[in-house]
N, C-alpha and C positions, 0 to 999 in steps of 0.2 A: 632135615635142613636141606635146601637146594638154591643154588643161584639160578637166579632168574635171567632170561635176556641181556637185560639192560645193565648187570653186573651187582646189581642188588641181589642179597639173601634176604630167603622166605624164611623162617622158623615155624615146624610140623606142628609143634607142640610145645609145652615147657620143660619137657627134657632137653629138647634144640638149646634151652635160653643157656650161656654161657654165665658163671658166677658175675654178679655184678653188686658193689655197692649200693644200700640200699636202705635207705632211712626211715623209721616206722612213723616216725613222731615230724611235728612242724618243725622247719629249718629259721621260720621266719626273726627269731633269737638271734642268728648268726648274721649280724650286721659287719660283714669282711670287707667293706667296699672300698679300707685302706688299702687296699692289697693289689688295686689296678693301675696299671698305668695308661691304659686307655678307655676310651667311657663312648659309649651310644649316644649318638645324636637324632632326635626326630627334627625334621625340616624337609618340607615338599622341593621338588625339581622341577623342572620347567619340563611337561610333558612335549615329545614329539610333533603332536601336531599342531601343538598350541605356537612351537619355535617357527612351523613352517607356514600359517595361517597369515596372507597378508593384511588381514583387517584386522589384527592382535587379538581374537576371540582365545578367551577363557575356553577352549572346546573340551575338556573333561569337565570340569565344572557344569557348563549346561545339559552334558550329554548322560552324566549321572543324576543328574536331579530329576531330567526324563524319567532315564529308566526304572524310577521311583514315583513315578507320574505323576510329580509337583508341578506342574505344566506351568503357572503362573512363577512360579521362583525359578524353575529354568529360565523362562520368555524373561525376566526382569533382567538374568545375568546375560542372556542374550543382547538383548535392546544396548543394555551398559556399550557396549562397543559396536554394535551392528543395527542400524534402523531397521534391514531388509532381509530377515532370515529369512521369508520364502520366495523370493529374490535369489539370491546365492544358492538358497538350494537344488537350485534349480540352474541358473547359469555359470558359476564359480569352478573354475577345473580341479579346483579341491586338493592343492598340493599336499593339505594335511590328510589326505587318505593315504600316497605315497609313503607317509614319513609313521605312518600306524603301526607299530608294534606286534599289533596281531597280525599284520601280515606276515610275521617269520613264522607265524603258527597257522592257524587254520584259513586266512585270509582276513585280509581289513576290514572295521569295520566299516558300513557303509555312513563314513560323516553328511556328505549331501544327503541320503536319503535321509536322515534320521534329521536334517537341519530344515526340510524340505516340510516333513511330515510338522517341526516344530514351531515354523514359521504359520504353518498355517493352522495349527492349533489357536496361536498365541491370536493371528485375526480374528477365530474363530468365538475366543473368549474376550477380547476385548483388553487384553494387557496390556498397560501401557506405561512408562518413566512419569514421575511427578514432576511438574515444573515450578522452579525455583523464582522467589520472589520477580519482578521487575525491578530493575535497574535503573532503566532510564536511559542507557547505552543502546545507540542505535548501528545497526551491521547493516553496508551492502555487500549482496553476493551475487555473483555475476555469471550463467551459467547454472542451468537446472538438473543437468544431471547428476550422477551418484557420488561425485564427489562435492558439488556445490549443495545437492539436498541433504548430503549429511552433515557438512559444515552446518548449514543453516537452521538444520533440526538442534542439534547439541547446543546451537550459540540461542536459540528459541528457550530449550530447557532450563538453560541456565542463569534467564532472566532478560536475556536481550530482546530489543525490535530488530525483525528483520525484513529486512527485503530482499524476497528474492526476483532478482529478472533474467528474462529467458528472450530469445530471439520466435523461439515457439510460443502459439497457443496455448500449449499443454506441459506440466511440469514432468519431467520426468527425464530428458536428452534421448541417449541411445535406448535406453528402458525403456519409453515408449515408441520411441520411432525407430529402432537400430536390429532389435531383436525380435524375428516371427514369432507369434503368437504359438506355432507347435513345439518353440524350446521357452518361453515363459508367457503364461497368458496374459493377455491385456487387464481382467477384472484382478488380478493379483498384484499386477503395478500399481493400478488405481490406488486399491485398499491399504499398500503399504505406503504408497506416496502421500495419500490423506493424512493416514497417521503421524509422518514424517513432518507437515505442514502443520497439526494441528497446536503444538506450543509457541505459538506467538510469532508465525510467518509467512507475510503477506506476499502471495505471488504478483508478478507483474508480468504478463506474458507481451508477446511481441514487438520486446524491446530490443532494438539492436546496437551493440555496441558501434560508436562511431555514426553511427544517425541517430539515436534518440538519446544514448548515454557517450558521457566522456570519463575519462578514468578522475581527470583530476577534479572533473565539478562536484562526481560522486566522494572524493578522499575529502571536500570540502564541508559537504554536507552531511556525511557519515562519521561516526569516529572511528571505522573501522571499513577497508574494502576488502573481500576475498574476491580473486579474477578464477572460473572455473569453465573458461571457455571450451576447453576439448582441443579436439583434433577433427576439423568435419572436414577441413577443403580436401576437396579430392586430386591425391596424387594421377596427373596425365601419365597415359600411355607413351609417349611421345613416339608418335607414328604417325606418317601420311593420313589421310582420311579419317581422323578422331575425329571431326568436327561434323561430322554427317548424321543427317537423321539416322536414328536406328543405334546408336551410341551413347549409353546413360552410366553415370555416376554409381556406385553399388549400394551406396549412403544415401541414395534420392532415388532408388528404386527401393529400398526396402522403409522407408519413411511415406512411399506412395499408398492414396488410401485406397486405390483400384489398381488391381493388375495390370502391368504394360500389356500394350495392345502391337499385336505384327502383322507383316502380310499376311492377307486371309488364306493365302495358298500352304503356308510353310509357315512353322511356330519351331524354327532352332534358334537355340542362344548360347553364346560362349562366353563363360564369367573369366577373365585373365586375373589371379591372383594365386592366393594358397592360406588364404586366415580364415577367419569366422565369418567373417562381412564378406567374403565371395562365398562361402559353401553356404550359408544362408541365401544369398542372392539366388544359388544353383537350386539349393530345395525349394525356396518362396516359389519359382518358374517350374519347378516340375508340377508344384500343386498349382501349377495355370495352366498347364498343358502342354508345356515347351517340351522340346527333346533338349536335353542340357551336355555341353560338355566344361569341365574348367582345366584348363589350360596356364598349368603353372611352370615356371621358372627354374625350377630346382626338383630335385627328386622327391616322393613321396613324406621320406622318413625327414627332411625338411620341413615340411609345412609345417607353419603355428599355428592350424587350426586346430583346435581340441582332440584327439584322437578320435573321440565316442560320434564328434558329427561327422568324420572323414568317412567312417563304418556307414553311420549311417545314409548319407548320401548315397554310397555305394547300393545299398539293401536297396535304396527309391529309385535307381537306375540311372544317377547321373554318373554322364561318363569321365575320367580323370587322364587328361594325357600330361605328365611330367616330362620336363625338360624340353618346356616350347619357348619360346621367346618371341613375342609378337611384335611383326614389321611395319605390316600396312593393310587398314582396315579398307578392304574391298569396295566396292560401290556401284550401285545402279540406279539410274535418274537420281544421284545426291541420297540414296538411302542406304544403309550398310546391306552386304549381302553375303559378304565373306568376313573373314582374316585370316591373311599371310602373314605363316609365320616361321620360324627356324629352329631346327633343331640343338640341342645345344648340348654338352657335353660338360664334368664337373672339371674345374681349374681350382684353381690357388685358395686357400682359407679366402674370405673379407673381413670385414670390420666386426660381424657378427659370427663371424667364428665357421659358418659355413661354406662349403664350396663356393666360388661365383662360375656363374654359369656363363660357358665359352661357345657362341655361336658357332656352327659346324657348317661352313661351305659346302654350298649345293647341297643343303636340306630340306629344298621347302616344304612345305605341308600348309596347304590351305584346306580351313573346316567352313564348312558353309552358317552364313549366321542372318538373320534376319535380325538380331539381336545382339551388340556387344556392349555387354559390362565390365567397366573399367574398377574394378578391384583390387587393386594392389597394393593397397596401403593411404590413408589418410595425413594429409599434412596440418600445420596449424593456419586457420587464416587472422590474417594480420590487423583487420580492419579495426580499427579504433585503439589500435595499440600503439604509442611512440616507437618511433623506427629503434630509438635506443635500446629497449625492454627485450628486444627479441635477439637472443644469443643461441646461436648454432638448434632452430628451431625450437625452444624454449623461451616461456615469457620469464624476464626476472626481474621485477620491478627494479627501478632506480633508485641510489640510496638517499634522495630528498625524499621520499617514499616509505625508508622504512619505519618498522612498524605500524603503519598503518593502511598498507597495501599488502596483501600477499597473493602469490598466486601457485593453485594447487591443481590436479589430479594429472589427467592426460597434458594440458598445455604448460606444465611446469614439468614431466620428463617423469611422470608416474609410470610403475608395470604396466599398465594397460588392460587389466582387468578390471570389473565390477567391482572385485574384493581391495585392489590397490588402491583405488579411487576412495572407497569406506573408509580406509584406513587413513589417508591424508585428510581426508575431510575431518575425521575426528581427531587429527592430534593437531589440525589447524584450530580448529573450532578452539581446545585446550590451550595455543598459545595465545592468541585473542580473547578469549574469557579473564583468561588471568589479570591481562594487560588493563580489560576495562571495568574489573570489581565483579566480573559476573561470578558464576558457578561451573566451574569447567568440565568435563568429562572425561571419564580416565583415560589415560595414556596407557598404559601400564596394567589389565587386570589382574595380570600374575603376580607380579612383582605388590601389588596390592592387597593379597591376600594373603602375601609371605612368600610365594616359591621364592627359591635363588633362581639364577638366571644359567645355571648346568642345566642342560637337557640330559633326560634321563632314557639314553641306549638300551637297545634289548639286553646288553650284558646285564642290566638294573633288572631285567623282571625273572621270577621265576615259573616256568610254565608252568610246574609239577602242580603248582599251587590254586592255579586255575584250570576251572574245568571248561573241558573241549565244547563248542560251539561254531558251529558252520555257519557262515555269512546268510541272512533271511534274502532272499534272492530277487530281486525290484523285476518284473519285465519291461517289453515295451508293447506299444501297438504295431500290429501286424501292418508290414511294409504297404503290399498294397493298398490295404483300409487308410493308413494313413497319411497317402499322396493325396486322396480326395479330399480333403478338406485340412482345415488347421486344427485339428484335436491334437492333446499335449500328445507326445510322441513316448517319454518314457513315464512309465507308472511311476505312483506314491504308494507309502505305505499308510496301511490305517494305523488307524494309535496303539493297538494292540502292538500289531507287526513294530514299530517304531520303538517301542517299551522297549521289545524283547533284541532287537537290533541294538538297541542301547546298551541296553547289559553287557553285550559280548564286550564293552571297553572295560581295558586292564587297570584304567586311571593311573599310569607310568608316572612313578614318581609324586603321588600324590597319595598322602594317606586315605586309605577308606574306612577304616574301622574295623578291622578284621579281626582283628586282638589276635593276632598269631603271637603275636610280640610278647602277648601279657600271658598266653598259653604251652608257648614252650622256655621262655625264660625258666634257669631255673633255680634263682636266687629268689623270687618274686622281686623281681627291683623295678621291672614296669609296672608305673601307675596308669590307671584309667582315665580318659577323658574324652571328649568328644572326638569324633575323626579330626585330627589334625590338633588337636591338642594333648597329646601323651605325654609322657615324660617320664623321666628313670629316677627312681629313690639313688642316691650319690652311695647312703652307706650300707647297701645291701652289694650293686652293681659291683661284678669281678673284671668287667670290661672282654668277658669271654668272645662276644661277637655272633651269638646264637642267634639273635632278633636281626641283626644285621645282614649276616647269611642266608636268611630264610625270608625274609620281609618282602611278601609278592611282589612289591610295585618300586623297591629301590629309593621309600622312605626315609629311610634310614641310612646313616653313616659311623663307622667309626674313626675316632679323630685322638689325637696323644691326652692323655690330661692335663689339662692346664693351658691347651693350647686350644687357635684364634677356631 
């Protein structure tokens, strides 16, 4: 006999084994189950990442039906709540990787790649939600992008007319116009946006709110309005010389279908921001040939641009100078050719919790620019809305209005993600369906399928019981290859790869069917049943707590007898 490491003993042989209690015959006669006062409870928990997902995705649920390569009943549980898994996979910063379980073990798994790979399966195969009768209920929606095309899909499905209008030609908002093609490609918008469109919703392109539509003649003729304008107006610089040639918008340079054009002597450009929409603006210009710098406000570990594009900018050679403050944009013959600006230092919290950044006397620093991109942030613009509706930059419709006005994603004060915007649109779409007889779509897929609404903590899982798996490792393309043109930047995984990535999930708090439960019991009092149907004989069970303790995924609960 020797202890081991980790404080466990080994036993050499059965001389080692200590006298123990020992029953030759079945126990299954000894029905003692009067004898407990507490009893096993089976009941799923709201897995970690499913709590921190802003589109409310089911994400154990689809990610084990994967890893069992049901491709079509994963893509179904998917769709349930997300029109655009290859979409998300691809741009979502994926809180629910952060909040993964397996990261206190061998690292997360990877949910975007594995949602990336699943999305484009599910095109690949043609999966698609069935639509529920017609109704007869007509929906306008207003605003094409990802939160107005998901409203307008689910209220499509579920029996309604709809219409959607857009100020663009083309449906999709920031999806097609807002995001370069080397962080989501154009034919993957298309294909999930068709799909999106295809239960019963008729687009209306280049319609603009306050010249072709009014709010109140559509609440007349609709029995239903959703407002899904966004946020496009572009916040000014407010600096001298903004208004000069050579000075573009960051949202109308990345919506352009040809590359800005600069003096033919000198191709530099300075993007003034720190989100997504400047570090895109910086990479779109490196793959034009610009020499880039961006020129943010606050220190590095501020910016809200996604970490992975900060990286990656960096690797494509734009340069970052934090804590500039931009004064007055330069000029020659009326065209930009500088900007002045100041250096700044961090001061007091603001509103958003971060430093505000304090200009620093006699710092100037001018960067030469033949190009300045105003990036800083997006406002909402107003036009065709009642001056009344807009509260502290938020539309909120009027209460003559309610119920049958709503207005959702970006311009009603959503996160500001792709994944925030999915998620409003579909629990709008559910209060609208409801309202007009339609078929709604879930709110809720956890709480649908039985989880409680506890999230289940690493203290819920036990590793002993899972076996070790190292993250399947995604790359990207090589920096310089992929300045030259717009090819995707970070790889996917094949379906193989994608299976076996899938696997490493723990399913936190959700039964799998492991039958631990029903194999070290040792009353036999666990009965058999499907994953997530189990259940304990009452007059075997001693309430000992063995299945409880051991139950990999924190399934299980013990609770008093008799109690709620």
């Amino acid at each position: 006999m020797r202890r081991l490491a980790d404080g466990r003993i080994q036993f050499e042989g059965p001389a080692d084994v200590p006298p123990v209690a020992l029953s030759l015959s079945s126990t299954a006669f000894n029905r003692t189950g009067d004898w407990r006062s507490r009893e096993p409870v089976f009941g799923d928990l709201t897995p970690p990442c499913a709590a921190a997902c802003p589109a409310g995705q089911d994400v154990v649920d689809q990610v084990r039906l994967l890893s069992q390569g049901r491709v079509r009943e994963a893509g179904q549980v998917v769709l349930a709540a997300n029109p655009f898994p290859a979409i998300t996979g691809r741009v979502c910063p994926h809180p629910c990787t952060a909040a993964c379980n397996r990261g206190k073990m061998e690292g997360p798994v990877d949910i975007p790649g594995v949602e990336r790979a699943l999305g484009d399966l599910v095109l690949a195969e043609r999966v698609e939600l069935p639509r529920s009768p017609e109704t007869g209920a007509r929906v306008a929606v207003v605003g094409a992008g990802p939160a107005g095309l998901t409203a307008a899909h689910y209220l499509g499905l579920g029996g309604c007319e709809v219409t959607l209008y857009d100020r663009s030609d083309r449906p999709g908002g920031l999806l097609s116009a807002g995001i370069p093609p080397y962080r989501l490609p154009r034919a993957v918008v298309e294909a999930e946006v068709a799909r999106a469109l295809r239960p019963g919703v008729r687009f209306a392109g280049q319609r603009w709110l306050g010249r072709d539509l009014e709010v109140e003649a559509l609440s007349r003729e609709f029995d239903a309005v959703l407002l899904a304008v966004g946020r496009h107006a572009p916040r000014r610089l407010g600096v001298p010389g903004e208004g000069a040639s050579g000075v573009v918008d960051g949202l109308e340079l990345l919506s352009a279908r040809e590359p800005p054009l600069a003096a033919p002597a000198r191709r530099r450009a300075v993007v003034v921001g720190g989100g997504n929409t400047a570090l895109d603006c910086a990479r779109s210009l490196r793959r034009a040939g610009f020499e880039v710098t961006v020129a943010y406000r606050r220190g590095r570990a501020d910016m809200p641009a996604f970490a992975d594009e900060v990286q990656e900018a960096l690797e494509e050679g734009v340069a970052l100078e934090d804590w500039l403050l931009p004064a007055e944009v330069v000029t020659r013959e009326g065209r930009a050719s500088a900007l002045r600006c100041l250096r700044a230092r961090p001061g007091e919290p603001d509103g958003s919790g971060r430093p505000r950044p304090v200009p620093v006397p006699g710092s100037e620093r001018t960067l030469d620019a033949d190009l300045v991109v105003a990036a800083a942030g997006e406002e909402l613009d107003r036009g065709g809305l009642p001056e009344s509706w807009v509260e502290r930059g938020r539309v909120v419709p009027g209460p003559a209005f309610a119920g049958r006005v709503l207005a959702i994603g970006d311009c009603a004060g959503a996160g500001g993600t792709v994944a925030h915007a999915i998620g409003e649109g579909r629990r709008a779409a559910a209060a609208l369906a409801t309202g007009l007889g339609c078929a709604a779509p879930a709110t809720n897929l956890l709480a649908e399928r039985g989880a409680a609404p506890e999230v289940a903590g690493f203290e819920r899982v036990r590793p002993a019981w899972h076996r070790p798996a190292v993250p399947w490792a995604r790359g990207r393309e090589d920096a310089v290859l992929r300045r030259q043109d717009e090819r995707e930047v970070r790889l996917g995984f094949t379906r193989e790869e994608a299976l076996r990535e899938a696997s490493r999930c723990l399913a936190c708090g959700t039964c799998a069917g492991c039958e631990l439960c029903y194999q070290l019991c040792p009353d036999r009092a666990v009965v058999r049943g499907a994953p997530g149907a189990y259940s304990v004989d009452a007059s075997r069970c001693k309430g000992c707590g063995v299945c409880v303790e051991e139950c990999p995924r924190g399934a299980l609960a013990l609770r008093e007898r008799g109690g709620a």
